[in-house]
Steps between C-alpha positions, in 0.01 A plus 500: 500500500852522530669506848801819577781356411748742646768307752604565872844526641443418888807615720320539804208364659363601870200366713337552824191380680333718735172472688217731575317437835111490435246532793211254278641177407405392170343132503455230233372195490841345575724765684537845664717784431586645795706756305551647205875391291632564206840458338627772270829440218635720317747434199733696398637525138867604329401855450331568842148437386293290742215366578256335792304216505345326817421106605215366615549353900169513656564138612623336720571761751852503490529522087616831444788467681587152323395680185745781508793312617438264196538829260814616652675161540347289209313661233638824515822417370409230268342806281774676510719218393218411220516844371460671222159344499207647323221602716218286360733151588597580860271314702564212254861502530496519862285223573658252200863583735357449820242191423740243632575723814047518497499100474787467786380712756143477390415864537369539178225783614783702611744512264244550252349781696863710510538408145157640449614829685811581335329461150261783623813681594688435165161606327488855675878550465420468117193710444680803721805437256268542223283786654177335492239415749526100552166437317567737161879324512317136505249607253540825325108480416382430840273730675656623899108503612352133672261340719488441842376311798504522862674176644562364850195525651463296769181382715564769796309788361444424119227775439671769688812442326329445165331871591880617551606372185253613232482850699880443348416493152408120506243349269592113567598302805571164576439320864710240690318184548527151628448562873173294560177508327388722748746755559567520087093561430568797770739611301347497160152669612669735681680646221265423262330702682741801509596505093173431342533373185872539432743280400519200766792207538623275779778350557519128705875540478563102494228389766272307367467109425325406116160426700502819663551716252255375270259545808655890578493560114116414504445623817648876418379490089207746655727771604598599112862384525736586227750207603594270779913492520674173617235283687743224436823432598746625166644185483165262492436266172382672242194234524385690822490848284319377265256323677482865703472689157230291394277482836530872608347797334764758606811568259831380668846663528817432622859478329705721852618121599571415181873416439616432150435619090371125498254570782383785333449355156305242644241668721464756183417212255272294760228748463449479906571829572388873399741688704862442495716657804869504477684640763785667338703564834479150575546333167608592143561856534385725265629307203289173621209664599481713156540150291199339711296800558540558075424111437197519759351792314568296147276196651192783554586489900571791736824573675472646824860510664481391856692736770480529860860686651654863482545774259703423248409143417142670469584759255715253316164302449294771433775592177475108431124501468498799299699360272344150488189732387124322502240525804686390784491704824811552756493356819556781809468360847293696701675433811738786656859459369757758495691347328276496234344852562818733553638388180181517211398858606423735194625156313187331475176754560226241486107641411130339347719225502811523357856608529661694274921479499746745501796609237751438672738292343488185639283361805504850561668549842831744501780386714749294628434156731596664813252817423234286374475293865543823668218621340270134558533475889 
């Protein structure tokens, strides 16, 4: 399927971070977030037109700061300079330019993560040009209807939040694990317990050693699990994946610490994994994460784009995913974030599962950078 072709003229690009104070902290397996960030861009084209985007920064704590200063005084410019671009190439153009600045000052994750953002921006800027809804100006064939499933949920209170959730609309929900045999067993009865026979995943975000997660994959088979997502470290041999694929009876997933079209092409043709989880504020954009999420569904796997930040990177996902087409199901944390939840209302009405996208032409959300923040915090 072809990619738009249609260029971009950038002539101005803007960014801010801003935080949301949170009175739960939300806990992994190898951090806490004691807030909630985000960074917003917007880009700005010769006839007015713009567009926002937004960058993933969840870690460390001080990224979104570092993230936003690296739009406005690094990448930022460089698009405008590159431009006219077309909108499919402009996370690839970005990163070719800055790789020797990436392999200088090492901050690869970065660099690719504001690339990432203003490539959402560039893509939202061109769909409200053309007067389409992001997914319909991706794929003119694609339904605006997709799957979801509660993320996020952490071992506090899994069944009352579980409850919360598919009182919500929710039909499928996936649990953070890797906090002790004990305290993760809790966890999984518990909201078992609370959604029946629905849709279950978990999430070990990283935690586990190879021995361990064969013995947590065995351990949790019983509970009806639909996947287990990163029990290894992303950047393990691909001799310890296998030997996990072959020893545990849950499907695995994983692809948000992925980090190249290489990366990607590999775990797709290994046959390791059955759910593949670009993060498109954090790498690729929407022109990456279309080309991997299209090449996944072409090797019989299922894309499920990975997401855990504020509004607009959300709905940008959501269009992505609708797009990509297939069974995959959109990740929506469960845990309070405004800056998340003042921005997707009447966007995204979620029920018996699913969320079904609105007309507006592009991500959807009217406005102007400064409006837009206004309206988050």
């Amino acid at each position: 399927m072809a990619y738009p072709s249609d260029e971009v003229v950038i002539t101005a690009v803007r960014a801010v971070a801003v935080r949301a104070p949170i009175e739960t902290h939300v806990r992994t397996s190898f951090g806490i977030m004691r807030d909630r960030p985000a960074v917003f861009v917007e880009v700005e084209d010769s006839s007015g037109q713009r567009g926002l985007g937004e960058i993933w920064c969840n870690f460390p704590s001080v990224g979104a700061e570092h993230r936003a200063r690296l739009v406005l005084e690094t990448a930022g410019p460089l698009l405008q300079q590159l431009s006219p671009l077309p909108v499919g190439a402009v996370f690839a153009r970005l990163m070719d330019k800055l790789h020797v600045l990436a392999i200088q000052s090492g901050e690869w994750g970065p660099l690719r993560q504001v690339c990432a953002g203003l490539d959402i921006a560039c893509h939202d800027l061109a769909a409200r040009r053309a007067g389409l809804p992001l997914y319909a100006y991706l794929d003119g064939q694609a339904s605006g209807s997709v799957g979801a499933y509660a993320s996020g949920i952490g071992p506090e209170a899994p069944a009352e939040v579980a409850a919360r959730e598919l009182a919500r609309g929710h039909e499928s929900f996936k649990l953070k694990v890797g906090f002790g045999t004990e305290t993760d067993t809790k966890s999984l009865d518990a909201i078992r317990g609370a959604i029946g026979d629905r849709r279950l995943m978990i999430d070990a975000n990283q935690g586990w050693s190879l021995d361990q997660a064969i013995a947590h994959g065995r351990k949790f088979a019983g509970y009806g699990l639909d996947w287990l997502e990163e029990p290894l470290r992303a950047d393990r041999p691909i001799e310890e994946w296998r030997a996990l694929h072959e020893a545990m009876p849950i499907a695995i997933a994983a692809g948000e610490n992925m980090n190249a079209v290489a990366e990607f092409e590999a775990a797709i043709a290994s046959g390791l994994f059955r759910f593949l989880q670009p993060d498109a504020a954090k790498w690729g954009g929407l022109s990456g994460c279309l080309g991997v999420a299209r090449a996944a569904r072409a090797a019989g796997l299922v894309y499920c784009p990975h997401y855990l930040g504020g509004g607009i990177g959300l709905l940008a996902s959501a269009h992505l995913l609708a797009a990509a087409g297939g069974e995959g199901l959109l990740e929506i944390d469960s845990n309070p974030n405004p800056l998340r939840d003042n921005l997707v209302t009447g966007l995204m009405p979620l029920s018996g599962g699913r969320v079904t996208l609105s007309e507006r032409p592009g991500i959807g959300l009217a406005g102007d950078l400064e409006s837009i923040v206004a309206r988050a915090a």
